[in-house]
Backbone as CSV, one residue per row, in Angstrom:
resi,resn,N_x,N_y,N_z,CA_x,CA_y,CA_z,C_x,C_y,C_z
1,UNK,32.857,-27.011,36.137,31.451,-26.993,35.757,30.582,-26.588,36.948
2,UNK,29.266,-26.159,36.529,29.095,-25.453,37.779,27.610,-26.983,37.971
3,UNK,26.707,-26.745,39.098,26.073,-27.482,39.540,24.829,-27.313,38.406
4,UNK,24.131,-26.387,37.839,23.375,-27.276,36.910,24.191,-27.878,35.502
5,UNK,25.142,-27.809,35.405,25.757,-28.782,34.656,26.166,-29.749,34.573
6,UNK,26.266,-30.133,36.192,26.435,-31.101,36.543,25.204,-32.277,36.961
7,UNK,23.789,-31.264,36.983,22.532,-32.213,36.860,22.296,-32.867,35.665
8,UNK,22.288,-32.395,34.662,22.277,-33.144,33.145,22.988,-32.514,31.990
9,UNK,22.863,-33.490,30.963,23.680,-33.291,29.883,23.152,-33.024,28.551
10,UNK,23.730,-32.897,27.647,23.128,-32.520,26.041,22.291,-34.199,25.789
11,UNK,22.438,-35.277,26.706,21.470,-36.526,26.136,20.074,-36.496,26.991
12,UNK,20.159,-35.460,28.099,19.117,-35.376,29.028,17.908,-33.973,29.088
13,UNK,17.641,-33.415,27.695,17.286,-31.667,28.267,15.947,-31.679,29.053
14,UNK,15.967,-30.442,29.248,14.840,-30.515,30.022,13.640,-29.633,29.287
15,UNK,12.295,-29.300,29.616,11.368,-28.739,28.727,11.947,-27.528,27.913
16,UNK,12.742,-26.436,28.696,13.248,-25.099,28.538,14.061,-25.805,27.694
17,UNK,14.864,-26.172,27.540,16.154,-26.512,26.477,15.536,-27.341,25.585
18,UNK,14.324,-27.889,25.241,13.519,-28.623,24.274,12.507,-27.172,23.426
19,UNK,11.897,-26.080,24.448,11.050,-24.892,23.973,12.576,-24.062,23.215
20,UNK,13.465,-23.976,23.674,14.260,-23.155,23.426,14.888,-23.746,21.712
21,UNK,15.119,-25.112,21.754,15.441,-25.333,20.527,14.402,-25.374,19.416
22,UNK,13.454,-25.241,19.830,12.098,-25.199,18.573,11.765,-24.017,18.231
23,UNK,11.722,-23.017,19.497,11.617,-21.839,18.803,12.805,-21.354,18.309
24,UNK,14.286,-21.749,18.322,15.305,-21.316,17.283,15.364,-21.689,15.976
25,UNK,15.070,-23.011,15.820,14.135,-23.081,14.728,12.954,-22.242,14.068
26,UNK,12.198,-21.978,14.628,10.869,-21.196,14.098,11.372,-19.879,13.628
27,UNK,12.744,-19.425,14.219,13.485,-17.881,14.359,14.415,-18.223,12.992
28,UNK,14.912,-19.366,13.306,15.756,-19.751,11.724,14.994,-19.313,10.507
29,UNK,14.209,-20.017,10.426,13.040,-20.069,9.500,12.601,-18.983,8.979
30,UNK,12.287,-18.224,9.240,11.816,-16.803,9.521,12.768,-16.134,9.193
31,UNK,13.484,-15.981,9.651,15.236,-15.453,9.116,14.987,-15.213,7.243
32,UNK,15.221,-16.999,7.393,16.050,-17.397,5.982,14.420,-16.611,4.678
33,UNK,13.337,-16.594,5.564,12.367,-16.211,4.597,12.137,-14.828,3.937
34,UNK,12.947,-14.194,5.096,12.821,-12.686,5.433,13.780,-12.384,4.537
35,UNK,14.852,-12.834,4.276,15.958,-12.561,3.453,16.035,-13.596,1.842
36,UNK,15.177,-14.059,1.419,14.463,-14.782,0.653,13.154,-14.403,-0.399
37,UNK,12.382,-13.741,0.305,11.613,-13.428,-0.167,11.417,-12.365,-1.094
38,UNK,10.580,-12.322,-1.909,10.908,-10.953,-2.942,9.933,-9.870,-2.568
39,UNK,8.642,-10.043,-2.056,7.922,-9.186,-1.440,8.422,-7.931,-0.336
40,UNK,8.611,-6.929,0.137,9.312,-6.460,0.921,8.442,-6.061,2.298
41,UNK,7.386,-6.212,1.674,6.325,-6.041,2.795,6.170,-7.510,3.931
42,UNK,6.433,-8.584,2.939,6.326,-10.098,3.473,7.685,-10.058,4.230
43,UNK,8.860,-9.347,4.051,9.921,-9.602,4.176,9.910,-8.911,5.998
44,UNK,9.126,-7.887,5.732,9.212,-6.980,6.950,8.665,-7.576,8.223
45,UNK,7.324,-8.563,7.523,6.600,-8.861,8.629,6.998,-10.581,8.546
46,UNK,7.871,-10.913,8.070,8.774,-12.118,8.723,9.668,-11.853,9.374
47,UNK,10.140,-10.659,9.411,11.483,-9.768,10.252,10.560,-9.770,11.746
48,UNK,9.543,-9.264,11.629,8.822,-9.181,12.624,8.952,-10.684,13.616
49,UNK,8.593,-11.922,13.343,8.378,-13.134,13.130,9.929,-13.512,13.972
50,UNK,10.834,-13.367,13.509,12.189,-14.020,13.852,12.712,-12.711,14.670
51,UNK,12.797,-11.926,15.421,12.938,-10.337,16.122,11.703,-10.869,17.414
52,UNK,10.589,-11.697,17.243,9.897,-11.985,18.409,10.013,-13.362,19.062
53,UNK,10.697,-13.961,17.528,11.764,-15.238,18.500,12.555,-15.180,19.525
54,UNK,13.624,-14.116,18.750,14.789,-13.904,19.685,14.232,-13.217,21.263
55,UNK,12.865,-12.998,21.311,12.416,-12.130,22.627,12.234,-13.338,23.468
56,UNK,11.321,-14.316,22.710,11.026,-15.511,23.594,12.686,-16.481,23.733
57,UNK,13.373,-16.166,23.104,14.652,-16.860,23.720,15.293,-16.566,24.345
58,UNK,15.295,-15.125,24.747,16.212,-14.400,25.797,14.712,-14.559,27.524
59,UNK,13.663,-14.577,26.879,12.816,-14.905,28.158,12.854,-16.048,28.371
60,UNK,13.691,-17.299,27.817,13.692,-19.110,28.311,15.154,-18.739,28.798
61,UNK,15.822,-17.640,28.416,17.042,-17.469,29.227,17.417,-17.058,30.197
62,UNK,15.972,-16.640,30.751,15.696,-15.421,32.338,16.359,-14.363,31.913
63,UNK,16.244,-13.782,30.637,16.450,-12.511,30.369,15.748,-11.359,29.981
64,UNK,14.507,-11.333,31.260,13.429,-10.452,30.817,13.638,-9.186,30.162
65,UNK,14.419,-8.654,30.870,14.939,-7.532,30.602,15.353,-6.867,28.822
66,UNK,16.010,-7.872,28.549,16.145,-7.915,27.266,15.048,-8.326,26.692
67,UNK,14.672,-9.227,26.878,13.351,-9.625,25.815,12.611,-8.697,25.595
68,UNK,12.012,-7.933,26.476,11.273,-6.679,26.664,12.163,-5.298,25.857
69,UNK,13.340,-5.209,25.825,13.964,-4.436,25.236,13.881,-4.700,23.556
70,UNK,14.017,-5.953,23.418,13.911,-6.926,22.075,13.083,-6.866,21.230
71,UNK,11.326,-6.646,22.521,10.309,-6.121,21.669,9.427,-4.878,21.480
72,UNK,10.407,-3.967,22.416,10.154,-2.626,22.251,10.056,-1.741,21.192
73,UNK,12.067,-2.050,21.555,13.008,-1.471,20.487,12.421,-2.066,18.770
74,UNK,13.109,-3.163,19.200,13.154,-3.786,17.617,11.891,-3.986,16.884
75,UNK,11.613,-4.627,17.783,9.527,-5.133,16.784,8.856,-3.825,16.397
76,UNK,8.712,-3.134,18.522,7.750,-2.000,18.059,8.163,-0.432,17.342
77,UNK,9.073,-0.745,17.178,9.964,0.537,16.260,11.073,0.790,15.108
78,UNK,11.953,-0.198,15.006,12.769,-0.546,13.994,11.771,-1.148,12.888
79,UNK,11.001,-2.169,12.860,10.224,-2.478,12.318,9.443,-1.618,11.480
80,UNK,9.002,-0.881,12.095,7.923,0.198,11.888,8.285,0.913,11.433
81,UNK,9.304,1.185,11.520,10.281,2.094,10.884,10.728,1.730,9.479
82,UNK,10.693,0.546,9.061,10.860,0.252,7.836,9.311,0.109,6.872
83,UNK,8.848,-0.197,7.971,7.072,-0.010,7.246,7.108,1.249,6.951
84,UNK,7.237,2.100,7.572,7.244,3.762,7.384,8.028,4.286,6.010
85,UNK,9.552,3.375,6.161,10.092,3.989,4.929,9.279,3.298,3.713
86,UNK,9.138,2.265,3.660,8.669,0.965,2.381,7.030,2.296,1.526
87,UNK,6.430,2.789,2.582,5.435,3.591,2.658,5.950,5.122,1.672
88,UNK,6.572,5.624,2.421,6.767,6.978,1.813,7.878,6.794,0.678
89,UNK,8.619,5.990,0.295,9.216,5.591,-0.715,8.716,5.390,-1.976
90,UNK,7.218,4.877,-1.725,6.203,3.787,-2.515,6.785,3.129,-3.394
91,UNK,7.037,2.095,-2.107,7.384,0.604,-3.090,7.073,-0.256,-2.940
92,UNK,6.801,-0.824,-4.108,6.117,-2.172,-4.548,5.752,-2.638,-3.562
93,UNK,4.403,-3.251,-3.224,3.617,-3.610,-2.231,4.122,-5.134,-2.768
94,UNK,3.546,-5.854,-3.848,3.334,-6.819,-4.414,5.062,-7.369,-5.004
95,UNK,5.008,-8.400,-5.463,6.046,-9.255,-5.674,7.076,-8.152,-6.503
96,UNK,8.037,-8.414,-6.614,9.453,-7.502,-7.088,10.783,-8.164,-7.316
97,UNK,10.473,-8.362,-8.948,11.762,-9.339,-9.284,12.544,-8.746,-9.060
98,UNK,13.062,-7.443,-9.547,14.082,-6.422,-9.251,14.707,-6.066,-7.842
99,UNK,13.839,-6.862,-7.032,14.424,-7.022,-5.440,15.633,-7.730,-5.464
100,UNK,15.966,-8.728,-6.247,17.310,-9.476,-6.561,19.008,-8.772,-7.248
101,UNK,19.516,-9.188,-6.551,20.442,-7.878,-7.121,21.328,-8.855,-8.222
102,UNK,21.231,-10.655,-7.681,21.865,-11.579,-8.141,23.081,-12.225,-7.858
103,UNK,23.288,-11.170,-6.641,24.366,-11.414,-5.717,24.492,-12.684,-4.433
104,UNK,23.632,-13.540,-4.990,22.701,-14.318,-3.596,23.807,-15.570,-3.299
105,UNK,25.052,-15.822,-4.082,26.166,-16.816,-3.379,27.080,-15.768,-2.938
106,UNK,27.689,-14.537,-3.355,28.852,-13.530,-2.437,27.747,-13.648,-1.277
107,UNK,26.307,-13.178,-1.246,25.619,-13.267,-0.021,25.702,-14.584,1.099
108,UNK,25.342,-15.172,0.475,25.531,-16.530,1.100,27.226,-17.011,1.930
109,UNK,27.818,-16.595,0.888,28.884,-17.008,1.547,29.987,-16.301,2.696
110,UNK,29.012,-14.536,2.545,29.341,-13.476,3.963,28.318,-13.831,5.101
111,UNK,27.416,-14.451,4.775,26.312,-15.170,5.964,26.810,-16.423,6.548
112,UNK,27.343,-16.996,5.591,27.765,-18.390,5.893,29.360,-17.962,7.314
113,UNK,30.376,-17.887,6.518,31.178,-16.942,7.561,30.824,-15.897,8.341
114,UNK,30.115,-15.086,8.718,29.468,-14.150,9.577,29.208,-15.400,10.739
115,UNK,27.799,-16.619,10.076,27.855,-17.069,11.233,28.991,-18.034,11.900
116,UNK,29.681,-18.444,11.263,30.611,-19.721,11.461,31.244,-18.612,12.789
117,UNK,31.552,-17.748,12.470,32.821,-16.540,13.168,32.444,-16.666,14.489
118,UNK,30.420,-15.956,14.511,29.818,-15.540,15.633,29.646,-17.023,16.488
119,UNK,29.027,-18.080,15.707,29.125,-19.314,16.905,30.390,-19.882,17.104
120,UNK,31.636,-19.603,16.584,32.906,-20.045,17.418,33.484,-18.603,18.227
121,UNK,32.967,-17.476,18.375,33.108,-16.678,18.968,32.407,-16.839,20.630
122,UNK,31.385,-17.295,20.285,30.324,-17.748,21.311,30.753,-19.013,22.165
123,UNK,30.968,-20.200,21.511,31.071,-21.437,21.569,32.485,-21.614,22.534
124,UNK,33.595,-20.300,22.193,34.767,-20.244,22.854,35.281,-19.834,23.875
125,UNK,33.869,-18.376,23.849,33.674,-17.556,25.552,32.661,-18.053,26.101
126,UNK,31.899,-19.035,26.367,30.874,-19.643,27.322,31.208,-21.721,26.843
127,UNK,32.665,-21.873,26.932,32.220,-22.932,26.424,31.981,-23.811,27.674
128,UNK,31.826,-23.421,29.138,32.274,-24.271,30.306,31.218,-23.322,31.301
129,UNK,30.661,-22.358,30.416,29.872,-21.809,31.367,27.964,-22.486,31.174
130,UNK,27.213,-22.718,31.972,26.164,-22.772,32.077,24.858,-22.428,32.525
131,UNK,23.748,-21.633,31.996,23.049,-20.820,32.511,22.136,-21.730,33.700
132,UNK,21.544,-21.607,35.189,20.867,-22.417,35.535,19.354,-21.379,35.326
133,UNK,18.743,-22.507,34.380,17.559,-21.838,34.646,16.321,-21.623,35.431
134,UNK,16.764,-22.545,36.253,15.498,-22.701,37.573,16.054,-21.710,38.803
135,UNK,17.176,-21.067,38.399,17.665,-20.523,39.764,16.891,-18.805,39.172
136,UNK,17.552,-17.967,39.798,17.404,-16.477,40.170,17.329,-15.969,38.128
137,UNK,16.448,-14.797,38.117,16.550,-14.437,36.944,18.279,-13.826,36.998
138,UNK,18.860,-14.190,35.849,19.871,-13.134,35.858,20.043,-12.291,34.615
139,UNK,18.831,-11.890,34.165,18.608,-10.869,33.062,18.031,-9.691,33.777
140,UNK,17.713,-9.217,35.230,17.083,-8.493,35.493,17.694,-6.837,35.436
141,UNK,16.618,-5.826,35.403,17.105,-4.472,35.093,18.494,-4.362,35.959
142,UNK,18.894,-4.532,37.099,19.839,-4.033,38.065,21.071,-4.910,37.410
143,UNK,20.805,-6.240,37.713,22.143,-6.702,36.638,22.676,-6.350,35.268
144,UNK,21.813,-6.019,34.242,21.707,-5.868,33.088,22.309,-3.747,32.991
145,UNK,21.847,-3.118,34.011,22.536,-1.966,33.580,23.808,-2.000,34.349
146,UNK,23.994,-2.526,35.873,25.184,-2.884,36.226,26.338,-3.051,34.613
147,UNK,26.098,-3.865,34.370,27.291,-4.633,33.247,27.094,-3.644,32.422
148,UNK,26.306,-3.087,31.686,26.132,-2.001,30.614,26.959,-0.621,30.982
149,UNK,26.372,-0.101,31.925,27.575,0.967,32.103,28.689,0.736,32.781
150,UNK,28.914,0.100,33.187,30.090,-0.147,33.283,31.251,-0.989,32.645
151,UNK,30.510,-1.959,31.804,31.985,-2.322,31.189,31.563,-2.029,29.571
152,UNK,30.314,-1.727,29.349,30.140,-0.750,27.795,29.891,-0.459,27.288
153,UNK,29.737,0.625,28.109,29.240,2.260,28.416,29.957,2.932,26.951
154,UNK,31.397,2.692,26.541,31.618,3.090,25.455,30.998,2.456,24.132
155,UNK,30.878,1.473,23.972,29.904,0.697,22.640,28.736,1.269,22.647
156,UNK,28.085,1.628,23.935,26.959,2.111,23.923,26.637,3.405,23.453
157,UNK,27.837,4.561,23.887,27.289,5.642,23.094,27.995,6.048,22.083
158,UNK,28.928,4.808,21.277,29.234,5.140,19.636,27.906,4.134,19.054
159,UNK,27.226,3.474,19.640,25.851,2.965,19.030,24.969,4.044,18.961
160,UNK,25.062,4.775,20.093,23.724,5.859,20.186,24.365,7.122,19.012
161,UNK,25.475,7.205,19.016,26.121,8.148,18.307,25.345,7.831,16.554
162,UNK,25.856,6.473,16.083,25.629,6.116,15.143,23.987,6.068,15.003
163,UNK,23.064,5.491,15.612,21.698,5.719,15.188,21.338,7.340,14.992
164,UNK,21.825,8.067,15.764,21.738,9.608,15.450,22.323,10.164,14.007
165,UNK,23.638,9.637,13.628,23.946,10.229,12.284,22.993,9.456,11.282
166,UNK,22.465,8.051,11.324,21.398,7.443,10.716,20.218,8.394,10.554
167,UNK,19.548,8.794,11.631,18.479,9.518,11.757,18.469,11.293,10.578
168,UNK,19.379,11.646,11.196,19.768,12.746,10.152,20.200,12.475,8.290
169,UNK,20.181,11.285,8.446,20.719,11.023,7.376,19.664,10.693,6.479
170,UNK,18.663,10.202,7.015,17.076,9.663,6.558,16.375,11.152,6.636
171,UNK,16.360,12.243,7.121,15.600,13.184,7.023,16.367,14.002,6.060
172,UNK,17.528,13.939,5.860,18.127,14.970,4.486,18.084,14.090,3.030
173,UNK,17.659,13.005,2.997,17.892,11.943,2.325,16.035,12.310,1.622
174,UNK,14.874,12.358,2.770,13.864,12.402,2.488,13.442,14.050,2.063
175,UNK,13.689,15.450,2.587,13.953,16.266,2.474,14.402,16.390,0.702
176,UNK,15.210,15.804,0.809,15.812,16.075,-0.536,15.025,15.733,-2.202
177,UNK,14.548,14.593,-1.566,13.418,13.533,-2.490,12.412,14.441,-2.577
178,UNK,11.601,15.239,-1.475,10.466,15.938,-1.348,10.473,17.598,-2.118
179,UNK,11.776,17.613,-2.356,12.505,19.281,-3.184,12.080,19.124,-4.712
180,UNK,12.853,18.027,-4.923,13.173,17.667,-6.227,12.200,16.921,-7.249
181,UNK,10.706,16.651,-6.757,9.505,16.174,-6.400,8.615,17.138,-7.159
182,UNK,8.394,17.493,-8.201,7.050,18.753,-7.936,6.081,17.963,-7.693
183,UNK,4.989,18.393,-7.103,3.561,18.092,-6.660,2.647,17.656,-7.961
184,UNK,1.884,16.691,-8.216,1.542,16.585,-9.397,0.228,17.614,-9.824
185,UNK,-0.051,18.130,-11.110,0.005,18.630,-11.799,0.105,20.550,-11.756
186,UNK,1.026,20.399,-10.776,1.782,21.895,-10.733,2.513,22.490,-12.104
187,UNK,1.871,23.803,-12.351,2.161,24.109,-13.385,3.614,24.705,-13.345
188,UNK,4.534,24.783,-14.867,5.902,25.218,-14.455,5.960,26.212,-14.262
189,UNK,7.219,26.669,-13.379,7.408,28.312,-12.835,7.579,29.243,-13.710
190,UNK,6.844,30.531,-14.207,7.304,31.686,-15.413,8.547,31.429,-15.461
191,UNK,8.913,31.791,-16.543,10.508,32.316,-16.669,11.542,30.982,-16.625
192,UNK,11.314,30.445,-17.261,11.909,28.884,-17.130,12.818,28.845,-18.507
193,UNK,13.749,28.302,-18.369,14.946,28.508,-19.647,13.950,28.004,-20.771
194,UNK,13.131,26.912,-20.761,12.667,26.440,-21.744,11.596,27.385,-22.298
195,UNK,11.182,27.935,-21.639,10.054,29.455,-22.282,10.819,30.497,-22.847
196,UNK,12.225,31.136,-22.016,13.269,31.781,-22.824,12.985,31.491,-24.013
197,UNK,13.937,30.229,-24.463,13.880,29.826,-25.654,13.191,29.580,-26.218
198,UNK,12.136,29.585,-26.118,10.675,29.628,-26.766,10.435,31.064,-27.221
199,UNK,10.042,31.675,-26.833,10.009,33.557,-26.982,10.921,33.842,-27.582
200,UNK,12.431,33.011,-27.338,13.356,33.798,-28.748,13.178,33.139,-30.049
């Protein structure tokens, strides 16, 4: 064990490990609403909500670096990005029973295992390790790309790979919608099979 683990224990926390468990809560919460809710607009901006948790928990973790990445990336653009699609899609602003597919226990029960997996995944590689948080940040840019390119550097650019075939995939996807679309009240083109057959 290392020396702040050896200052106190899970019966002793200190403010940071008291802020840290309330706002995982507040991030829970938010979660379960976001994926709950039938509104998709409410859904987006509770996504918002639990995405600015996880920023303030990686900053009680001295992980500026990330947090700032957390609310760049994710809040100020993934986000937005779904506002953007919800927008040019035009869908339902307002409540949407049809948001339910009815699938909500197979759901439940790939969430339920998803997390069981990820916190004994977690729980098994840091179970003896302890962050000190009064000491040195160790989220900072130099540490944080240290470890990134070098031990993965490959995850990283089949991630970047994959948001790129995403990206193309949303512009032939929208492209396609915008073809097949006439403009409203555009008249039909001469010569249309249905005028053929009309004239004969």
């Amino acid at each position: 064990m290392s020396l702040a683990a050896a200052q106190h224990g899970f019966l002793s926390p200190t403010g940071v490990e008291i802020a840290f468990l309330l706002v995982g809560l507040v991030t829970l919460g938010a979660a379960l609403v976001t994926v709950t809710t039938r509104q998709l607009v409410h859904a987006a901006l509770w996504l918002v909500v639990a995405l600015g948790g996880l920023a303030v928990e990686y900053l009680l973790l001295t992980a500026e670096f990330i947090a700032w990445v957390q609310v760049l990336i994710y809040v100020g653009s993934v986000v937005v990005l779904l506002l953007f699609g919800l927008m040019l899609t035009r869908a339902p602003i307002g409540r949407s029973p049809d948001a339910d597919s009815g699938n909500r226990w197979a759901a439940l029960a790939v969430a339920v295992a998803a997390a069981a997996a990820l916190v004994w995944v977690v729980v098994d590689a840091f179970r003896t390790t302890w962050i000190d948080l009064d000491g040195p940040a160790a989220g900072t840019t130099r540490v944080t790309g240290q470890s990134l390119f070098q031990n993965w550097v490959l995850p990283f650019e089949a991630l970047s790979v994959l948001l790129l075939a995403a990206l193309v995939g949303a512009i032939v996807l929208s492209r396609k919608a915008a073809a097949a679309d006439p403009p409203p009240g555009a008249a039909p083109a001469a010569g249309t099979p249905g005028e053929k057959e009309g004239v004969r």
